[in-house]
ZAMARGU-4260 file (C-alpha; in steps of 0.2 Angstrom, whole numbers, plus 5000, padded with zeros to 4 digits):
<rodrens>
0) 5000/5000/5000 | 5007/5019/4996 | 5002/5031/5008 | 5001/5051/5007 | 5012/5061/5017
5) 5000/5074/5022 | 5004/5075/5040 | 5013/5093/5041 | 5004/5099/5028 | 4995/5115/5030
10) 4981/5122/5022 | 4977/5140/5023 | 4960/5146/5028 | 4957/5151/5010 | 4956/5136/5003
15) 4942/5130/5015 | 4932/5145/5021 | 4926/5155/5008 | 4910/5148/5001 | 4898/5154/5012
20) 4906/5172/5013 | 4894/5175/5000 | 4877/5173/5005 | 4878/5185/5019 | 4861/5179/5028
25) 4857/5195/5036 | 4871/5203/5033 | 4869/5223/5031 | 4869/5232/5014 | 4885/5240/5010
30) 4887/5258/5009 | 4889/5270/4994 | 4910/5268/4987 | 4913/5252/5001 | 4928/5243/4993
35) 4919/5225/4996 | 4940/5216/4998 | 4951/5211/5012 | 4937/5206/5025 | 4935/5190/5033
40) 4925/5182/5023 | 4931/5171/5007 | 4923/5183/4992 | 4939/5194/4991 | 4951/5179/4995
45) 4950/5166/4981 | 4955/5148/4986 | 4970/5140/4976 | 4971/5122/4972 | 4983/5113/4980
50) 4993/5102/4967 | 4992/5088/4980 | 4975/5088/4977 | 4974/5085/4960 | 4988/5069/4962
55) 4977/5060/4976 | 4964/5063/4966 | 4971/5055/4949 | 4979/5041/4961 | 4963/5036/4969
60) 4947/5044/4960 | 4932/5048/4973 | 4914/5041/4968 | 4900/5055/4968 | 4888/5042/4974
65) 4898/5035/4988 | 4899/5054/4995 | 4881/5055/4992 | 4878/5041/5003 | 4886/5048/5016
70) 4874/5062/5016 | 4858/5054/5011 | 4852/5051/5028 | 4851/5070/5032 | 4843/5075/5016
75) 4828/5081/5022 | 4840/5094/5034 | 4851/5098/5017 | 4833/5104/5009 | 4827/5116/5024
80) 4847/5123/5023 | 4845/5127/5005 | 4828/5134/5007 | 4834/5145/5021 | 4848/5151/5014
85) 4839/5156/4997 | 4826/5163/5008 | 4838/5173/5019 | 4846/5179/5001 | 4829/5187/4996
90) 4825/5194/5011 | 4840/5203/5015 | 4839/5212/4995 | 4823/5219/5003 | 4834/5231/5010
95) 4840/5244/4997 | 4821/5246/4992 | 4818/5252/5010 | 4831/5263/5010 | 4826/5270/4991
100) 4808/5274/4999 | 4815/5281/5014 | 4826/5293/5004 | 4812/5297/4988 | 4795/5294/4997
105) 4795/5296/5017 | 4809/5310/5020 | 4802/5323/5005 | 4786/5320/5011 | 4788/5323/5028
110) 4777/5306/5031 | 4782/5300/5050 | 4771/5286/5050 | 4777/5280/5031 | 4795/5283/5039
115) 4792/5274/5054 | 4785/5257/5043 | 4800/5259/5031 | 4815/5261/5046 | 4806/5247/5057
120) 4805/5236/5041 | 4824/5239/5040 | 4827/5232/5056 | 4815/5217/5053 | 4822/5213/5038
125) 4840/5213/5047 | 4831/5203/5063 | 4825/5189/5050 | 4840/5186/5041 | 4850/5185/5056
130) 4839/5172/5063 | 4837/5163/5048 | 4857/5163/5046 | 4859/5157/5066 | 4848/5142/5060
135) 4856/5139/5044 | 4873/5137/5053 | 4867/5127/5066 | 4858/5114/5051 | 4873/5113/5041
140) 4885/5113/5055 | 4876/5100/5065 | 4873/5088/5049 | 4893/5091/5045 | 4896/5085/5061
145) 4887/5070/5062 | 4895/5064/5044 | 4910/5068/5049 | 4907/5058/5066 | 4902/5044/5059
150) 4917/5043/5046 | 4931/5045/5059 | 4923/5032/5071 | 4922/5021/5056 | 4940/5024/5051
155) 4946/5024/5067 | 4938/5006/5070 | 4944/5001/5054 | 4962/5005/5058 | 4960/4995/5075
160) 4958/4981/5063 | 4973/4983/5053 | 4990/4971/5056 | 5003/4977/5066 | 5011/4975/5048
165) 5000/4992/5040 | 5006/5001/5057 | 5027/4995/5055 | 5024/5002/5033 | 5015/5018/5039
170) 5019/5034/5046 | 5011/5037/5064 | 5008/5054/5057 | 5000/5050/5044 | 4987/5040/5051
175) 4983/5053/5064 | 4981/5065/5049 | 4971/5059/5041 | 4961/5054/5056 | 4958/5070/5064
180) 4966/5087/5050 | 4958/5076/5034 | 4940/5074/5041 | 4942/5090/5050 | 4946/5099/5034
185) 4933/5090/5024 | 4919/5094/5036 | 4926/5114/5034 | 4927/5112/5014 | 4911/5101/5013
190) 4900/5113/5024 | 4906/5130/5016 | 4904/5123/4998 | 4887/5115/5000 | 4881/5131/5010
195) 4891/5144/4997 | 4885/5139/4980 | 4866/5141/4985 | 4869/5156/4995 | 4882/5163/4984
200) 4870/5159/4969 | 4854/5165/4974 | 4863/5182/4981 | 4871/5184/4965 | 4855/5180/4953
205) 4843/5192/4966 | 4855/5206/4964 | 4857/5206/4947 | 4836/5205/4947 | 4836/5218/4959
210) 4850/5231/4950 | 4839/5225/4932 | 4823/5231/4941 | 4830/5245/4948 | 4839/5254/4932
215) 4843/5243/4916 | 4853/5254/4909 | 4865/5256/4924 | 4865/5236/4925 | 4872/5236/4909
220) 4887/5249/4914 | 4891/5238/4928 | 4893/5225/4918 | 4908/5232/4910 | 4914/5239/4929
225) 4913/5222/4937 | 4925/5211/4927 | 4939/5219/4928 | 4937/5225/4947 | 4934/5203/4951
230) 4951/5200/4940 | 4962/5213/4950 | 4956/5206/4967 | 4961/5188/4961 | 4977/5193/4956
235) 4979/5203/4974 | 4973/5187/4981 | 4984/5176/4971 | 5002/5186/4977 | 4996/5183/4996
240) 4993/5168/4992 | 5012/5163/4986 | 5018/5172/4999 | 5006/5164/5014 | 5010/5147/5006
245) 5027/5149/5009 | 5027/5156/5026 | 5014/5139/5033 | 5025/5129/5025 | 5041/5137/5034
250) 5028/5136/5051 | 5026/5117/5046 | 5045/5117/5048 | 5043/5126/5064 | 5029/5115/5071
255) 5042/5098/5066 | 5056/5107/5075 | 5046/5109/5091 | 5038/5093/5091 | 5053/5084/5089
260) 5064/5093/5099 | 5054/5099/5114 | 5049/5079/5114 | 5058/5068/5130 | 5066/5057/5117
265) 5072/5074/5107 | 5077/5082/5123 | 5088/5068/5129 | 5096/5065/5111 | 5100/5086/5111
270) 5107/5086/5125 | 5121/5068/5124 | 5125/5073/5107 | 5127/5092/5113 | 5117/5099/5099
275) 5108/5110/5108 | 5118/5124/5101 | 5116/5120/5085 | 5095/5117/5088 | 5093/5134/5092
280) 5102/5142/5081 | 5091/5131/5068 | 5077/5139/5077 | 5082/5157/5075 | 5085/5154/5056
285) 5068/5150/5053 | 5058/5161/5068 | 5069/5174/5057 | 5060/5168/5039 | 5045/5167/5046
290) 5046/5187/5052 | 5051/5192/5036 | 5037/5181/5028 | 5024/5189/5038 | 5031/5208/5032
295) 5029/5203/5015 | 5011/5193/5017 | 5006/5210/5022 | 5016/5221/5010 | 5013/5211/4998
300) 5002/5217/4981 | 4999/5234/4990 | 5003/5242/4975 | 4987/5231/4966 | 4977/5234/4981
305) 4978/5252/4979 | 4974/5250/4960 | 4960/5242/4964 | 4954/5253/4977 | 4953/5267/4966
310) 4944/5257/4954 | 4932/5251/4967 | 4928/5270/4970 | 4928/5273/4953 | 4912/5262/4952
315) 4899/5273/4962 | 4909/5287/4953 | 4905/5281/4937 | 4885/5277/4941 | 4885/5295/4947
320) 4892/5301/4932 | 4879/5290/4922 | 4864/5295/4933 | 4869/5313/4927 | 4868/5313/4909
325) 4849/5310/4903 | 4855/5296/4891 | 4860/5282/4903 | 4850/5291/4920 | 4833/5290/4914
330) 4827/5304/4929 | 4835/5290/4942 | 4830/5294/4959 | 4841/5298/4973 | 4836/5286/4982
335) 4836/5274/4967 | 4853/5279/4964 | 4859/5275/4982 | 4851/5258/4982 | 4859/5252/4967
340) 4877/5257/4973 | 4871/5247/4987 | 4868/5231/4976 | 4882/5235/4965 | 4894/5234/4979
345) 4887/5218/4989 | 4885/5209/4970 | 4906/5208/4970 | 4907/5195/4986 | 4896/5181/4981
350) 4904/5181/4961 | 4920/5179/4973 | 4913/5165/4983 | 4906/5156/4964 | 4922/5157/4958
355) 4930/5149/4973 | 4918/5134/4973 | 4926/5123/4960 | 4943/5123/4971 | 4934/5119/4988
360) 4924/5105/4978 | 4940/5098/4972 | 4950/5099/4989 | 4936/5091/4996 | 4937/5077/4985
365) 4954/5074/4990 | 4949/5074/5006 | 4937/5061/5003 | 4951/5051/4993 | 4963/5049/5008
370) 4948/5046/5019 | 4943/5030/5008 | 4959/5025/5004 | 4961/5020/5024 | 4943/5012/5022
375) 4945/5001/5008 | 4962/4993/5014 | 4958/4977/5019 | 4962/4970/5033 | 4976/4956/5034
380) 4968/4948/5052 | 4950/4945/5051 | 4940/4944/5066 | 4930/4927/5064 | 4911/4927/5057
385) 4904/4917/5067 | 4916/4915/5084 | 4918/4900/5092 | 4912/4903/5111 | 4930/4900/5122
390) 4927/4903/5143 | 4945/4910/5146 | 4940/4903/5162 | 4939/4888/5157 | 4954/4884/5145
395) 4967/4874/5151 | 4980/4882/5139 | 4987/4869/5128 | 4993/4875/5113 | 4995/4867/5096
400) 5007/4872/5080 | 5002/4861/5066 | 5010/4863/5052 | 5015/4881/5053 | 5022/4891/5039
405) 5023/4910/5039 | 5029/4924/5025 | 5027/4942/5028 | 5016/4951/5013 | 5018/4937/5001
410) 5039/4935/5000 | 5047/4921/5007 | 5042/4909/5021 | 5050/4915/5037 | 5044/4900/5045
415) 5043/4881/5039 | 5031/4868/5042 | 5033/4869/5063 | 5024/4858/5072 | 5024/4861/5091
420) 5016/4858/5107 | 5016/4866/5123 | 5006/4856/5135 | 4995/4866/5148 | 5004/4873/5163
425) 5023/4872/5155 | 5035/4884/5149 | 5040/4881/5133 | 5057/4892/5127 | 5062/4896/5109
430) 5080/4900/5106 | 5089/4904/5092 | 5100/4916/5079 | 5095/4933/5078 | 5081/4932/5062
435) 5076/4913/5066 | 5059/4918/5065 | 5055/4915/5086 | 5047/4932/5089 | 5035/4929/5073
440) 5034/4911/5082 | 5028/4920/5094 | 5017/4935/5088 | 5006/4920/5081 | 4999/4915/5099
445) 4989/4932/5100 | 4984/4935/5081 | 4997/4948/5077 | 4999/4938/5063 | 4991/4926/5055
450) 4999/4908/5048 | 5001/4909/5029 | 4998/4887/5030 | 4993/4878/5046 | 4984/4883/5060
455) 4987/4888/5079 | 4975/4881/5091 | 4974/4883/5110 | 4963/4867/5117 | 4961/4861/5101
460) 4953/4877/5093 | 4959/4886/5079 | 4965/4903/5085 | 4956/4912/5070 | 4940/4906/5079
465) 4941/4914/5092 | 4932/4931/5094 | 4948/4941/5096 | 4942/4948/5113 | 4940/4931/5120
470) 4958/4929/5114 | 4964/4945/5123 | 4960/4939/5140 | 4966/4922/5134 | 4983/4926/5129
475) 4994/4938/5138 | 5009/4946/5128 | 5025/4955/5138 | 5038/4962/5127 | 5055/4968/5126
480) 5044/4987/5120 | 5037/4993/5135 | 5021/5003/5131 | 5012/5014/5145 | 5001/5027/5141
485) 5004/5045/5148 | 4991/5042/5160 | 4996/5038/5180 | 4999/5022/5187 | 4982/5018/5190
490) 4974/5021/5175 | 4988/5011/5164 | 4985/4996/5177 | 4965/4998/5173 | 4968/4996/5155
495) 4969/4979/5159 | 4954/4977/5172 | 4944/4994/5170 | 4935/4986/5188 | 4950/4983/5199
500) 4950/4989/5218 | 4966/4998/5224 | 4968/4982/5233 | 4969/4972/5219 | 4981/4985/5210
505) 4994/4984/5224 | 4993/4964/5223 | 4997/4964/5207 | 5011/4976/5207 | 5017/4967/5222
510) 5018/4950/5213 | 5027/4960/5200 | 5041/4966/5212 | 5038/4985/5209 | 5025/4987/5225
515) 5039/4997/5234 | 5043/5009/5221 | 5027/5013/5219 | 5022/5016/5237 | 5036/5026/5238
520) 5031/5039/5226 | 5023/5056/5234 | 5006/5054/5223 | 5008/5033/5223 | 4995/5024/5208
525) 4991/5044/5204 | 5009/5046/5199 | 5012/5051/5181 | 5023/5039/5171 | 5024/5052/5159
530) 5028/5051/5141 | 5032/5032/5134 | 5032/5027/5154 | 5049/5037/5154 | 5047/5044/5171
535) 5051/5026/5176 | 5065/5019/5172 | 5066/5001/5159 | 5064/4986/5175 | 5052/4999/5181
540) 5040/5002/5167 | 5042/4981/5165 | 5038/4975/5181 | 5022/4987/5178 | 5017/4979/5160
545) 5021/4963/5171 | 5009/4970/5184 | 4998/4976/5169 | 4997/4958/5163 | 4993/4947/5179
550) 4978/4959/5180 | 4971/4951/5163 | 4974/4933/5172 | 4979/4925/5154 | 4980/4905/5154
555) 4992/4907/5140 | 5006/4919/5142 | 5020/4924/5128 | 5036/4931/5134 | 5043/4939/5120
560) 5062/4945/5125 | 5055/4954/5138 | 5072/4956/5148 | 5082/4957/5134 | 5087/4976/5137
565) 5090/4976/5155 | 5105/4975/5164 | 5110/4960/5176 | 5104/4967/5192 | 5087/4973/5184
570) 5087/4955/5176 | 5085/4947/5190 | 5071/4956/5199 | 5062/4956/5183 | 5064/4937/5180
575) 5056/4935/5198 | 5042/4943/5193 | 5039/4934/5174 | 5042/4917/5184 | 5026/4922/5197
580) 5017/4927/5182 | 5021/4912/5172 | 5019/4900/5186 | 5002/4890/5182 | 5002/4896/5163
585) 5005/4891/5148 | 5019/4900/5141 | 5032/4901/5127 | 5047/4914/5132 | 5059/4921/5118
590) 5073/4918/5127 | 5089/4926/5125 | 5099/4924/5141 | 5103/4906/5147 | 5098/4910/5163
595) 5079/4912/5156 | 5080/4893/5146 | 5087/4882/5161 | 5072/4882/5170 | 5061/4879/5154
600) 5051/4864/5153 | 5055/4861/5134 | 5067/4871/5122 | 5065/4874/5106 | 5081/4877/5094
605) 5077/4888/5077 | 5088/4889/5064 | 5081/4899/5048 | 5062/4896/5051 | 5063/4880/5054
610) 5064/4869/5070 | 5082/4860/5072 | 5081/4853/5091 | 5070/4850/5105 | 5069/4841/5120
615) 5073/4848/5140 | 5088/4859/5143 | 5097/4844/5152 | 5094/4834/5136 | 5098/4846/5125
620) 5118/4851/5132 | 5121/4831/5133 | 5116/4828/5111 | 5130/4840/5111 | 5119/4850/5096
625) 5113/4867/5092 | 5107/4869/5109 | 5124/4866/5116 | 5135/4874/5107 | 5123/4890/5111
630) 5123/4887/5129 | 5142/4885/5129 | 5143/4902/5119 | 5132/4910/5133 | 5143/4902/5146
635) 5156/4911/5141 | 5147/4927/5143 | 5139/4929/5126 | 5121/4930/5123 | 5107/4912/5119
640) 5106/4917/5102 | 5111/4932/5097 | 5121/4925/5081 | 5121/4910/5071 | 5126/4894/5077
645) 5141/4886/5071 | 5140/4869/5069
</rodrens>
């Protein structure tokens, strides 16, 4: 599978915001000369496509009907959005006829009681927009929410599902991007575009209808006004947009450094290697290019800006010329003449916000693209159909290789044909040269992988049919990769056994041999263990995965190098807690240190996959085979294991 490295990518608000700018439900008429640019909203900053984009998109195409879908449930809410919005559209162009019968009918005349219907009218057209655009964004928000809800909880769930072999290929990041910035962004894109072409359409067509109503003649003049006035603010738009491109790119770069160096692991690598020097002066570089980026996102296109202000207040200038000359004026009113500089000046926005519809539409798409491509990966471990009911209660824990062979994404087998028993209640060890295969012998027990040919069966059922929560509390894993949360003690040992009394908590961790340490702790199973468990130290944070794992009570237990990173001393207190934990169980123990295989029940020798020698340690060093020779090696302070066995 190819991923997408969007993590780090940032998108600027451009590119997601502006399609709703236009529709300006309830928004107030703009006065006479009002250059209509630079404001929040996205008419005057046009969205550019992300090449990005258009490369996901040609990689993985996006089915309409399969975004439809998503929205189908809700499309009784989609029709009362867009007849609110169109609705708020029509209302609001009320407004400059109000204001034209104020100015030609009610002041003139002197009539208080006209003026008093005219100005209240005014403020009730203003008051029912408003309202009508709270409920707008509160439909179309809360329907974008529950999409988006329901896609990250299905991707989520979907990645639960995924081999550890999708997590070893792909980029922690990028999952988490996609997962939280891609939704989030689609849901911003999604919303804004849906809303923004029918309220940026209807506002458009109304004020056209309106300014047609009002004067044909002057509709015409703006005609020839507009196009040129909508190219210059693109072209504005377009220079800040190079420019703010390259300063969130550099704040990207910023973002990295900070994470990664302000991280314990980056801190700690900063400080042995004595770079911390240099990371700062690293910093300052690009805190500096980012300054001098922000000085010219501002400056930058002031000289167009300033063009095109004067052409926007050549506009009002030029339909007061017109109104002046009989030709083109016709005897406009004033107040005629003031409401359609009104309408001339709040058509420019949602023209802004059509134009801007086709880039959301296809960023969104490419949203969508990443999103699917996580949901139509299939997943390598399947949970079963119908699971066969397994009382981890009642298992005795005998477990079954038959036949076992293994190869990682289709290459070569890792492991051949291995068949293996490991009666219930002994300890079976696997030794072996680095890259036998005895941690994927291993990572078979609990379904981290599944046999290519074979099967693994504990009392005498198939692994893959077992629901693979029934198999959790059947088989316990501790590893040589210590994971705790950054959570506190307490809430790392209830991971195991959400319902477990403090008493139970300090049994376990007592069994473990890490009790003490604990107690001794001002704030005790409240104590953070901080990032990666490093406020501990390594025999600390195992003795409390080993604490972690006598919670879950497994009948089966896999050991998989789980000492193989500490020192001698820590060895030792560790291996007294992995022998309480393994006493009654089943288990199979990567082993690595002689120490760990002497008290084994049966040893198992692999040699490239495959099973060379078995039989008790005793046993084992008298045949004067694989076994042996490793055992002497270790002897002589080597490692079991840690490179091939010469014959």
């Amino acid at each position: 599978m190819t991923t997408t490295p969007s993590a780090g990518r940032v998108r600027t608000s451009g590119q997601h915001g502006g399609g709703s700018g236009g529709g300006s439900a309830g928004g107030a008429v703009a006065a006479p000369g009002a250059v209509p640019v630079g404001g929040g909203g996205g008419g005057g900053r046009p969205a550019r496509l992300d090449p990005a984009d258009r490369t996901q998109l040609a990689r993985r195409p996006v089915s309409r009907r399969r975004i439809a879908a998503l929205f189908a449930p809700h499309r009784g809410r989609i029709a009362v959005v867009v007849v609110l919005i169109t609705a708020a559209s029509v209302i609001n162009l009320a407004q400059p006829f109000l204001v034209r019968g104020v100015i030609d009918d009610a002041l003139p005349s002197g009539d208080t009681g006209l003026l008093l219907l005219l100005t209240a009218s005014m403020v009730g057209v203003a008051a029912l927009t408003a309202v009508i655009g709270v409920a707008q964004t509160w439909l179309a928000t809360a329907m974008g929410q529950q999409v988006m809800h329901a896609l990250r909880v299905d991707l989520f769930t979907h990645l639960q599902a995924q081999s550890l072999g999708f997590f070893t290929r792909t980029r922690g990041g990028e999952v988490q991007s996609r997962l939280t910035h891609d939704i989030a962004g689609m849901q911003s894109v999604v919303t804004s575009s849906a809303t923004g072409v029918a309220s940026n359409l209807t506002t458009a067509v109304a004020t056209a209808v309106a300014m047609v109503a009002l004067s044909p003649a002057m509709s015409l003049i703006s005609l020839v006004v507009l196009p040129p006035a909508v190219w210059l603010s693109r072209r504005v738009a377009l220079i800040r947009r190079d420019v703010t491109d390259e300063r969130q790119r550099e704040l990207a770069l910023l973002h990295t450094q900070v994470e990664e160096g302000l991280s314990v692991s980056g801190a700690r690598l900063a400080k042995t290697l004595g770079t911390t020097a240099r990371d700062a002066a690293r910093f300052t570089a690009r805190s500096d290019r980012l300054q001098h980026l922000e000085l010219r996102s501002q400056l930058a296109g002031r000289w167009r800006m300033a063009t095109m202000q004067i052409v926007f207040a050549a506009i009002p200038a030029v339909v007061y010329l017109a109104a002046g000359f009989p030709a083109t004026g016709g005897g406009m009113s004033i107040g005629t003449l003031v409401a359609f500089t009104a309408l001339q000046g709040a058509v420019f926005r949602p023209v802004m916000g059509l134009l801007n519809i086709g880039v959301q539409w296809v960023t969104a798409l490419a949203f969508f693209s990443r999103i699917f491509e996580y949901l139509d990966l299939e997943p390598q471990i399947r949970p079963p159909g119908d699971p066969v009911p397994l009382d981890p209660g009642a298992v005795r824990g005998e477990v079954r290789l038959e036949g076992v062979r293994f190869a990682y994404d289709d290459g070569a087998d890792v492991l051949h044909g291995i068949d293996l028993t490991l009666a219930a209640g002994t300890t079976t060890a696997v030794v072996g040269p680095t890259g036998s295969g005895k941690s994927t012998l291993g990572s078979l027990l609990p379904r981290l992988n599944d046999v290519t040919h074979g099967r693994v069966s504990i009392d005498g059922t198939d692994v893959r049919d077992v629901a693979p929560a029934d198999l959790a509390r059947i088989v316990g894993v501790v590893s040589q990769e210590t994971y705790l949360v950054h959570a506190s003690v307490r809430e790392n040992l209830l991971l195991a056994a959400p319902d477990a009394s403090d008493a139970t908590l300090w049994e376990a961790l007592g069994a473990a041999r890490v009790a003490d340490t604990v107690a001794g702790l001002p704030e005790g199973l409240d104590t953070l263990v901080g990032a990666r468990g490093h406020r501990f130290s390594g025999g600390e944070q195992q003795r409390l995965a080993i604490a972690r794992t006598l919670l879950r009570n497994p009948p089966v237990l896999v050991l998989d190098e789980a000492t193989s990173a500490l020192d001698n001393t820590t060895e030792a207190q560790v291996q007294h807690a992995l022998d309480r934990l393994s006493a009654g169980r089943t288990t199979l123990t990567i082993a690595h240190r002689l120490s760990t295989v002497e008290n084994a029940d049966q040893v198992v020798v692999l040699e490239a996959g495959r099973i060379v020698e078995r039989g008790t340690p005793a046993r084992l060093r008298a045949a004067g085979g694989p076994y042996a020779r490793l055992a002497a090696r270790a002897g002589r302070g080597g490692e079991i294991g840690a490179a091939p066995v010469a014959p």
